[in-house]
ROZA-811649 format. One record per residue (C-alpha): x, y, z negated; residue number from 0. Coordinates in nm, 2 decimals, padded with zeros to 4 digits, always signed. Layout:
BEGIN
+--------+--------+--------+-----+
!     c1 !     c2 !     c3 ! num !
+--------+--------+--------+-----+
!      X !      Y !      Z ! NUM !
...
+--------+--------+--------+-----+
***
This chain:
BEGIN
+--------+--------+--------+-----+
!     c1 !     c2 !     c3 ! num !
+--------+--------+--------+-----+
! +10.10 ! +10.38 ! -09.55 !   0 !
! +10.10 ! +10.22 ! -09.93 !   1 !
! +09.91 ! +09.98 ! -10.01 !   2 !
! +09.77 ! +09.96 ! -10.32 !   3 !
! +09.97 ! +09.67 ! -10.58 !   4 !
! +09.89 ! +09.58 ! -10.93 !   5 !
! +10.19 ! +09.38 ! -11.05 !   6 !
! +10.53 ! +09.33 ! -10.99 !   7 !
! +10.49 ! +09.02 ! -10.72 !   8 !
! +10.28 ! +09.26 ! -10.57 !   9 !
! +10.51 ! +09.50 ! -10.48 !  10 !
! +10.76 ! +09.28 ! -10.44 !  11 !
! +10.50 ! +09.12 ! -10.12 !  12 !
! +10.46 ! +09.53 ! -09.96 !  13 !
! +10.82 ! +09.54 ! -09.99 !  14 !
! +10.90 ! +09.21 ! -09.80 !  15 !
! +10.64 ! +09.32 ! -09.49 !  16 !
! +10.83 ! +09.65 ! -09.46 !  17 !
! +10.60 ! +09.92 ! -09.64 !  18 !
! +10.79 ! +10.26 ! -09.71 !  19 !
! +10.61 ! +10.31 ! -09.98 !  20 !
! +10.28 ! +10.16 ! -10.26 !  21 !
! +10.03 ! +10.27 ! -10.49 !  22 !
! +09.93 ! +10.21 ! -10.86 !  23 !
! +09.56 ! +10.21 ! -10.88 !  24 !
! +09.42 ! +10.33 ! -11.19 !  25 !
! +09.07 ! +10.16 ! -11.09 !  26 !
! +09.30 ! +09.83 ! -11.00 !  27 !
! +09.45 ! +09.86 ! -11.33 !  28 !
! +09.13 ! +09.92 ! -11.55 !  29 !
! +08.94 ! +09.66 ! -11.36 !  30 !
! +09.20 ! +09.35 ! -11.38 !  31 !
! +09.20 ! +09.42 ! -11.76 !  32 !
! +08.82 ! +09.40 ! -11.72 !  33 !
! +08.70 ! +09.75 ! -11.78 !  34 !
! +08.54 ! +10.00 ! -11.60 !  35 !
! +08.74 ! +10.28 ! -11.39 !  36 !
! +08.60 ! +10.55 ! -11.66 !  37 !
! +08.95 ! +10.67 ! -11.74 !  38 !
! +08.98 ! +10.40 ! -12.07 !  39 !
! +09.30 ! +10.27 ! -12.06 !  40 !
! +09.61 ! +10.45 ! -12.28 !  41 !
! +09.95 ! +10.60 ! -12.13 !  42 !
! +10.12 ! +10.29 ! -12.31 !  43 !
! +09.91 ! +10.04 ! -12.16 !  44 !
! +09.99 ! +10.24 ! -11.77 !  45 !
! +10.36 ! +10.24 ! -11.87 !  46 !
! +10.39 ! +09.87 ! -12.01 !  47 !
! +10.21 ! +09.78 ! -11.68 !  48 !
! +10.41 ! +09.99 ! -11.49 !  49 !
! +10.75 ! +09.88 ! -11.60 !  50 !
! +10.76 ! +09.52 ! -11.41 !  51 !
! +10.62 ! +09.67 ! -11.09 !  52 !
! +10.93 ! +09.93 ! -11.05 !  53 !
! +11.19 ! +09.70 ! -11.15 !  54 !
! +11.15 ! +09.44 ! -10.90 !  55 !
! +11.11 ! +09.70 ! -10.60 !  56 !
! +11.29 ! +09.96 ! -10.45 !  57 !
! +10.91 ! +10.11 ! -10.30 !  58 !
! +10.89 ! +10.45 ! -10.44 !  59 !
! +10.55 ! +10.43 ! -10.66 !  60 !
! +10.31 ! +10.66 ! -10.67 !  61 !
! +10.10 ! +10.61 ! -11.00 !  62 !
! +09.75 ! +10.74 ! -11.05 !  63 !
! +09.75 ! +10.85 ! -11.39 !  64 !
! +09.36 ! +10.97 ! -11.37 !  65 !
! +09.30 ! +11.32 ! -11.53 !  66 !
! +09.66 ! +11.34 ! -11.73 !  67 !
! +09.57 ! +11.15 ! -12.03 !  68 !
! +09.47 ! +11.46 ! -12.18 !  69 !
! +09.50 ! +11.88 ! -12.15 !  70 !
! +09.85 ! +11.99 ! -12.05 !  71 !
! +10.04 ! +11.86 ! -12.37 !  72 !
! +09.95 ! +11.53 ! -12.28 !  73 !
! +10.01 ! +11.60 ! -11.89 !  74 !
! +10.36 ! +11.68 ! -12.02 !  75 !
! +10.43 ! +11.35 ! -12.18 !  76 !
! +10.26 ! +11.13 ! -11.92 !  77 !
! +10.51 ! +11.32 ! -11.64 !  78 !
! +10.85 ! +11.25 ! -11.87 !  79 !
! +10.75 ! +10.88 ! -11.97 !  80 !
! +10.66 ! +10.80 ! -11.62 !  81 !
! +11.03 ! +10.95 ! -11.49 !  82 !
! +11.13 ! +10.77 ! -11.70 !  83 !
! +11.04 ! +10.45 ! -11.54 !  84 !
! +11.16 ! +10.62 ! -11.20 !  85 !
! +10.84 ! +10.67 ! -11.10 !  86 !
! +10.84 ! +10.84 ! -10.70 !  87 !
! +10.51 ! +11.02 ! -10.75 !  88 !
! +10.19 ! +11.10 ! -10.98 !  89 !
! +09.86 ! +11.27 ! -10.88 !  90 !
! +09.64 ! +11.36 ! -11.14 !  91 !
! +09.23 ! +11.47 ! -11.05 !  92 !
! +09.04 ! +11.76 ! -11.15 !  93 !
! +08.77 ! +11.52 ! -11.31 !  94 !
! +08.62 ! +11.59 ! -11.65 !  95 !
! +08.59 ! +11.24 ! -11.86 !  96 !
! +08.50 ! +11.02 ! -11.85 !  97 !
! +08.61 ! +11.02 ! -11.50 !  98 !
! +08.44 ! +10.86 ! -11.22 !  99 !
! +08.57 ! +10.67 ! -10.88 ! 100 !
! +08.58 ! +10.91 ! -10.63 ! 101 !
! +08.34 ! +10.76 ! -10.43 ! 102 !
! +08.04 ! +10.70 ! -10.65 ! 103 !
! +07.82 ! +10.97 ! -10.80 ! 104 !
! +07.78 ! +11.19 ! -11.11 ! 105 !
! +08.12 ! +11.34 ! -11.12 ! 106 !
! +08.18 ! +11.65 ! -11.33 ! 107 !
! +08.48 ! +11.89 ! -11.28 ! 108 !
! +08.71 ! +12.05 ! -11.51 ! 109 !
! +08.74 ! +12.44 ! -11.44 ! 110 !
! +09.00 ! +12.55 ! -11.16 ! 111 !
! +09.22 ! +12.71 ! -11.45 ! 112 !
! +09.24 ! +12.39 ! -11.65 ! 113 !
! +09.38 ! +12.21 ! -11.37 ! 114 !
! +09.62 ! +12.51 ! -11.27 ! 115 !
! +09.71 ! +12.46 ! -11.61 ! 116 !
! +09.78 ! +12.07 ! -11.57 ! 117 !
! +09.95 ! +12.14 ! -11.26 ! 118 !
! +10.20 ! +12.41 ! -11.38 ! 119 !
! +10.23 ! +12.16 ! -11.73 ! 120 !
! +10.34 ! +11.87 ! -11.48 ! 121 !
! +10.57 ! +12.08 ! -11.24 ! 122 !
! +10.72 ! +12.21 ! -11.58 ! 123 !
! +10.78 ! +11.90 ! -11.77 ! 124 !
! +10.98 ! +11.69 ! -11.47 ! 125 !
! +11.32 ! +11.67 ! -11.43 ! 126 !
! +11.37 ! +11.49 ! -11.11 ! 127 !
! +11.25 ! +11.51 ! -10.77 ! 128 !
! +10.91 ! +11.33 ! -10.87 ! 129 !
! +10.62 ! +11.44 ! -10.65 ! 130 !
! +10.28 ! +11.57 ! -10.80 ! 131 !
! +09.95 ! +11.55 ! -10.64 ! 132 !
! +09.69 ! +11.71 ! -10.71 ! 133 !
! +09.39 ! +11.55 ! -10.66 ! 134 !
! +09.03 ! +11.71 ! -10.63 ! 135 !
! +08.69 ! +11.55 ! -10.60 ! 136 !
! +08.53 ! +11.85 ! -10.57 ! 137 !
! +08.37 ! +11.78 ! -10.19 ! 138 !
! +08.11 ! +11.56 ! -10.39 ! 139 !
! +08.00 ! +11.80 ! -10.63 ! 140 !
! +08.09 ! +12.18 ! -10.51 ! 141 !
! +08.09 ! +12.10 ! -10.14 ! 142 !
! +08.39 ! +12.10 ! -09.88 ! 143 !
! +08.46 ! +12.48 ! -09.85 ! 144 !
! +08.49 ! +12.48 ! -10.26 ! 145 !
! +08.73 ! +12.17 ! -10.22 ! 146 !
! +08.93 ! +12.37 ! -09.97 ! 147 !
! +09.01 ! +12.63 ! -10.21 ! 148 !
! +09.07 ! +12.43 ! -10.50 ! 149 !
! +09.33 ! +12.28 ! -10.29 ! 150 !
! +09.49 ! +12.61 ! -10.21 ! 151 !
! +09.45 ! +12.72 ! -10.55 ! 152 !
! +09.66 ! +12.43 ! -10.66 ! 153 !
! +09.91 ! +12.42 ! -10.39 ! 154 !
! +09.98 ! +12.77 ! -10.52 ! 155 !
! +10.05 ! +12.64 ! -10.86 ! 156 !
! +10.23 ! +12.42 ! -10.77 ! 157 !
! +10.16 ! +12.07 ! -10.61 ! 158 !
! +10.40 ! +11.89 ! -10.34 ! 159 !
! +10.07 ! +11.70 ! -10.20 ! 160 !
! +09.70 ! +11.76 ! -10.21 ! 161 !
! +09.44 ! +11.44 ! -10.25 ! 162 !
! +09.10 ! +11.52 ! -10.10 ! 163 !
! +08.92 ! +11.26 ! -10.26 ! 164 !
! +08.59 ! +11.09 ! -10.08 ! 165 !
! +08.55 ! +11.34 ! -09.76 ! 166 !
! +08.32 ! +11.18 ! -09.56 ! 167 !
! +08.39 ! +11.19 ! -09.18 ! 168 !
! +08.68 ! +11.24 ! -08.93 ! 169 !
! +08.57 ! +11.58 ! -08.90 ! 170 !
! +08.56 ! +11.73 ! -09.29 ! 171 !
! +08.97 ! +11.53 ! -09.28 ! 172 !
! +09.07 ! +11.70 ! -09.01 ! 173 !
! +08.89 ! +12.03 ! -09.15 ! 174 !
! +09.10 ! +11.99 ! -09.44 ! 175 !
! +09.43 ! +11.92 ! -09.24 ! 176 !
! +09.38 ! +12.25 ! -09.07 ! 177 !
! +09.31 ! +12.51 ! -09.37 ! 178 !
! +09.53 ! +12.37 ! -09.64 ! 179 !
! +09.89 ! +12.37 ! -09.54 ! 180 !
! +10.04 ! +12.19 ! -09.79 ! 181 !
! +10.13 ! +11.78 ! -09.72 ! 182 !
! +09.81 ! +11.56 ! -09.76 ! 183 !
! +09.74 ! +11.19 ! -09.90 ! 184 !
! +09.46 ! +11.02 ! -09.78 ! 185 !
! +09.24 ! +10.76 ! -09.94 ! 186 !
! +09.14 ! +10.45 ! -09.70 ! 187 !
! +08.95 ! +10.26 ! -10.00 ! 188 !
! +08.64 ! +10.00 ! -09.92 ! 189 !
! +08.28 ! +10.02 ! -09.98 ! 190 !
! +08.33 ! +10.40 ! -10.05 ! 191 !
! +08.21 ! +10.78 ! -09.90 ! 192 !
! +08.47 ! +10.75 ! -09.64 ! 193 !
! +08.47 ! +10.60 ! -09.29 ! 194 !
! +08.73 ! +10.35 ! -09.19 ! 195 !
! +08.98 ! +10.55 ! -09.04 ! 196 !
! +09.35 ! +10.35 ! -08.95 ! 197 !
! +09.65 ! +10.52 ! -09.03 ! 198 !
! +09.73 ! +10.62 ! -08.72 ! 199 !
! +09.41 ! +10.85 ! -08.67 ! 200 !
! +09.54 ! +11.00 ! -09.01 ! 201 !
! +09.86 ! +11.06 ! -08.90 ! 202 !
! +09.73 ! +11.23 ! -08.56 ! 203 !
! +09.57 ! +11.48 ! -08.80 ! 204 !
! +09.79 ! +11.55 ! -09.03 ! 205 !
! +09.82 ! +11.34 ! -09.30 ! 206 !
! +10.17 ! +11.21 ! -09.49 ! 207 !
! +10.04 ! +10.94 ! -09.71 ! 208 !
! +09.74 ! +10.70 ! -09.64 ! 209 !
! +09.69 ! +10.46 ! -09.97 ! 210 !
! +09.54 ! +10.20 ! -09.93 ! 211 !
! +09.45 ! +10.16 ! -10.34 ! 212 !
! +09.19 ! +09.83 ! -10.37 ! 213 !
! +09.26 ! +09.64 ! -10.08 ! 214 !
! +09.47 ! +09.30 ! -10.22 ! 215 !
! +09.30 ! +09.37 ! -10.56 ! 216 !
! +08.95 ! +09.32 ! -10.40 ! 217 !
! +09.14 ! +09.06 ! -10.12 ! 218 !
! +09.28 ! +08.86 ! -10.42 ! 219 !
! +08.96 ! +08.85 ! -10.65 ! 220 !
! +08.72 ! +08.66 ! -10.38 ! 221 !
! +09.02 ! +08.44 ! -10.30 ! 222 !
! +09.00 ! +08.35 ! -10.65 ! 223 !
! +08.67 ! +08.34 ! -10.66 ! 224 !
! +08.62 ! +08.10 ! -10.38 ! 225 !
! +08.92 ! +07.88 ! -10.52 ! 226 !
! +08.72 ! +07.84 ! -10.82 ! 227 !
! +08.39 ! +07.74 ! -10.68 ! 228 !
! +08.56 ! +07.48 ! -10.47 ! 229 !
! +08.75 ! +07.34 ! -10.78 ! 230 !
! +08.43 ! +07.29 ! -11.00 ! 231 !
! +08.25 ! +07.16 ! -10.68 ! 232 !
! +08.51 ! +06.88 ! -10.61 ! 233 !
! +08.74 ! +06.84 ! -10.88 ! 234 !
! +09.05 ! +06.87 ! -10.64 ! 235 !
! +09.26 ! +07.18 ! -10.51 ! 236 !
! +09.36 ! +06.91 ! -10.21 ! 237 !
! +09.13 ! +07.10 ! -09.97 ! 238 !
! +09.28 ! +07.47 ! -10.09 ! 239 !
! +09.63 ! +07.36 ! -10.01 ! 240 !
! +09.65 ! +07.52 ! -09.68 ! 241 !
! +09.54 ! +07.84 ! -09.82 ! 242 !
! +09.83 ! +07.88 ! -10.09 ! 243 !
! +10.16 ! +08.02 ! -10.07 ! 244 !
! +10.37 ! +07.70 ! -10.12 ! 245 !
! +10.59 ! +07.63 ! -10.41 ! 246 !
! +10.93 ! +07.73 ! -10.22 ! 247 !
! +10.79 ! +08.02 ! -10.05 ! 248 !
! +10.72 ! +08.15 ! -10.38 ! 249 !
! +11.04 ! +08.04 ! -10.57 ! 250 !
! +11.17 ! +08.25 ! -10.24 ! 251 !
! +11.00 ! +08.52 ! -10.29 ! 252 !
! +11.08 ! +08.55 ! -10.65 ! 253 !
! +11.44 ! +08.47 ! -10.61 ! 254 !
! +11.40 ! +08.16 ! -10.82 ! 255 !
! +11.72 ! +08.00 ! -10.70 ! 256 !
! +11.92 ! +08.30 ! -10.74 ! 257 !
! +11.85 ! +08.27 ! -11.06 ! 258 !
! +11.99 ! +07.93 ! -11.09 ! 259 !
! +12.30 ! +08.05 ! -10.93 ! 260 !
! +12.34 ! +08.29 ! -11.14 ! 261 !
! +12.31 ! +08.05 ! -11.43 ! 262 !
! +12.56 ! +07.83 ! -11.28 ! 263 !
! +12.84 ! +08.06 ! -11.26 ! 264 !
! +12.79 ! +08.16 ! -11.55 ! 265 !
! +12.80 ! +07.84 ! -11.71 ! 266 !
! +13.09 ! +07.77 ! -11.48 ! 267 !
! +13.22 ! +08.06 ! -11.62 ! 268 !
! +13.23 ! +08.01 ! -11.98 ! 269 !
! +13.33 ! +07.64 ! -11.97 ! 270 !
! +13.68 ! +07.78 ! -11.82 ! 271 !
! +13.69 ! +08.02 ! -12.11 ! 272 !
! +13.64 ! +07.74 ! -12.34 ! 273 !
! +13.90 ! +07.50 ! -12.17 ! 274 !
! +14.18 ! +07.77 ! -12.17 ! 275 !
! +14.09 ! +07.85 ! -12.55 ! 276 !
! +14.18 ! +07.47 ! -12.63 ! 277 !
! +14.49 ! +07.49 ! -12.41 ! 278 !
! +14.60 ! +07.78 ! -12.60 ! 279 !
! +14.56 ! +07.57 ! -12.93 ! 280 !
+--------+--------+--------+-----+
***
């Protein structure tokens, strides 16, 4: 299971309840800089998000860095920066942009030699153990036999995991699991194509990876939301107190007095430095 997070706290929260493993959502990313999930934001802007998020967990990541930022060239580049930030794992799509969501309509695909193409430019340009999926959102727009081979097709070329995006029952997953032999990530994501389906069930068919890509996004927006609402209506947080993290449970969670700690040895430190530098004179 990994849950989708969108900041470094974030990830720092799936990591404290024991999660193996969490997502970057390109949608989550795109939509909390108030933009639509059309593929919009750059590389840098990913990366510069990114960099927080890896350095305060020791989750493997996997990032979803939509179609590649480009044709293979650019796939290249997006691999090496994002191994540089010790990424665990990228899957790219087989979208044409602007890309869609998965789960919504009007989705166009590239050819299946343009992604064998970004596939081979991805498993060339890594230097580490960095896992690429491929992801294919075919089943919406050539139908589920034409996913299958897709799949196949870039399993051969390449991929470590295979991301059947938006299937539509138990039944087309399980299809799936049984003709394509190469590991499989599932997406459990709300409001979409797919039926709620715990990990479990997944896991009983097949399935490595469940993410999990919108769920504290879309949690933390209505919380928000409803905070808001109550704060114009009365003019007081008093009644949203039990509904907060306190103040210490977040300086804990942060490692706020570590910090202080730290400061004070260091301080402790250099005054002994300075008091043994006016003994010597």
């Amino acid at each position: 299971m990994a849950p989708g997070v969108f900041n470094g706290i974030t990830a720092k929260m799936a990591e404290r309840q024991g999660f193996k493993a969490a997502y970057f959502s390109g949608g989550a990313l795109a939509n909390s800089m108030v933009l639509p999930d059309l593929g919009v934001f750059t590389l840098t802007e990913l990366t510069t998000c990114l960099a927080p998020v890896v350095s305060r967990t020791n989750l493997p990541l996997i990032v979803d860095v939509d179609t590649g930022f480009g044709e293979t060239i650019n796939v290249v580049r997006t691999v090496t920066e994002l191994e540089r930030l010790d990424v665990a794992a990228v899957h790219i799509e087989d979208q044409m942009m602007p890309k869609k969501c998965g789960h919504l309509s009007g989705k166009r695909l590239i050819d299946v030699e343009s992604m064998v193409k970004k596939i081979v430019a991805a498993t060339e340009a890594r230097r580490t153990d960095m896992v690429i999926i491929a992801r294919t959102d075919a089943r919406d727009v050539e139908g589920l036999d034409a996913m299958i081979e897709r799949a196949r097709v870039y399993a051969r070329a390449g991929a470590d995991m295979i991301f059947p995006e938006a299937l539509v029952s138990r039944e087309e997953f399980a299809e799936v699991a049984k003709k394509v032999h190469t590991p499989l990530v599932a997406n459990m994501t709300e409001f979409g194509r797919t039926p709620y389906i715990t990990a479990r069930e997944y896991e009983r068919m097949g399935y490595k990876v469940v993410i999990f890509p919108m769920t504290a996004f879309r949690i933390m927006l209505k919380a928000v939301q409803d905070a808001f609402e109550e704060l114009r209506r009365h003019g007081s947080q008093r009644d949203l107190l039990g509904r907060m993290m306190t103040r210490e449970q977040l300086y804990e969670l942060i490692g706020y007095h570590d910090a202080l700690e730290l400061d004070g040895r260091i301080v402790e430190r250099a005054e002994k430095i300075l008091r043994s530098s006016d003994d010597v004179t």
